[in-house]
N, C-alpha and C positions, 0 to 999 in steps of 0.2 A: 465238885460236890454241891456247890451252892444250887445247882439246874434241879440234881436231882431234887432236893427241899424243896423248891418251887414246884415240880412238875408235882412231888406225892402232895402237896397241899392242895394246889389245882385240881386234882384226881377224887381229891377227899372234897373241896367244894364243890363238884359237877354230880358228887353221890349226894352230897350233901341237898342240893337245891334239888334234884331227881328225889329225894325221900321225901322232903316237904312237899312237893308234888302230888306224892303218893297220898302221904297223911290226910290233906287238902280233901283232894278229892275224893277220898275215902269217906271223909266226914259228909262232904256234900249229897254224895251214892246214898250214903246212909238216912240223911234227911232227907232223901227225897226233892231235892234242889236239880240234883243232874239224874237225868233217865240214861241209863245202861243201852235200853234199844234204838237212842239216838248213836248216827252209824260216826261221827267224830266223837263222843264220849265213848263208845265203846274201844275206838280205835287204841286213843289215846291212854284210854285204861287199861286194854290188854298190854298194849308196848309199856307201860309202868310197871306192870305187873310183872313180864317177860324177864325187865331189865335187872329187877331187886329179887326176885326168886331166889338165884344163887346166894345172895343174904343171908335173906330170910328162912330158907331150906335148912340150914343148918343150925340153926338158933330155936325155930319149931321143935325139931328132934332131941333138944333139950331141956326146954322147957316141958312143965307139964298139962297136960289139956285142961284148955277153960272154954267151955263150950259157949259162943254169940262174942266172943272177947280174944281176939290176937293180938299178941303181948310181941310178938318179934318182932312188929316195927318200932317201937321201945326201946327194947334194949339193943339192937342193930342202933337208933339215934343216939342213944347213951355213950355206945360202945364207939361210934365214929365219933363224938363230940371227944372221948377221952383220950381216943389217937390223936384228935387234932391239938388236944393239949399237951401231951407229950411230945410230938414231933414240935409245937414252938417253945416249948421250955427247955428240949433239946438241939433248938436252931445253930447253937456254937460248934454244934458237932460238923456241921453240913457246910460253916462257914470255915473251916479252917482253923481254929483260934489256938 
């Protein structure tokens, strides 16, 4: 049981650093720092994009529209930060104890 603990934390810091990513460069798109028709930031953006959809897809469809302002990277970070705290407050469980 211990592997699994490790493997779902691993899983959750691999979404984890892929969302900061996201956020990141999001903000950069935005200021106008990284151009979109440069052919590696487009790449790059689209595969980020690709990757957290399935996230964000379903978090969108519940919230409600705010138009110039997407809120499901938000609460997708929120929501992973508070599994990650669950799953180590609940670590005894994984350890056998």
């Amino acid at each position: 049981m211990q592997s699994l603990y490790q493997i779902l934390m691993l899983i959750l810091d691999v979404v984890w650093f892929v969302m900061i990513a996201h956020i990141i460069m999001s903000w950069l798109i935005s200021f106008q720092v990284l151009n979109t028709r440069q052919p590696l930031v487009a790449q790059i953006w689209f595969a980020l994009n690709r990757m957290l959809e399935p996230i964000y897809a379903p978090i969108r469809r519940l919230l409600p529209q705010t138009p110039g302002l997407d809120l499901a990277p938000l609460v997708a970070f929120i929501a992973l930060i508070a599994l990650r705290i669950v799953l180590q407050n609940n670590a005894g469980f994984f350890y056998g104890t």
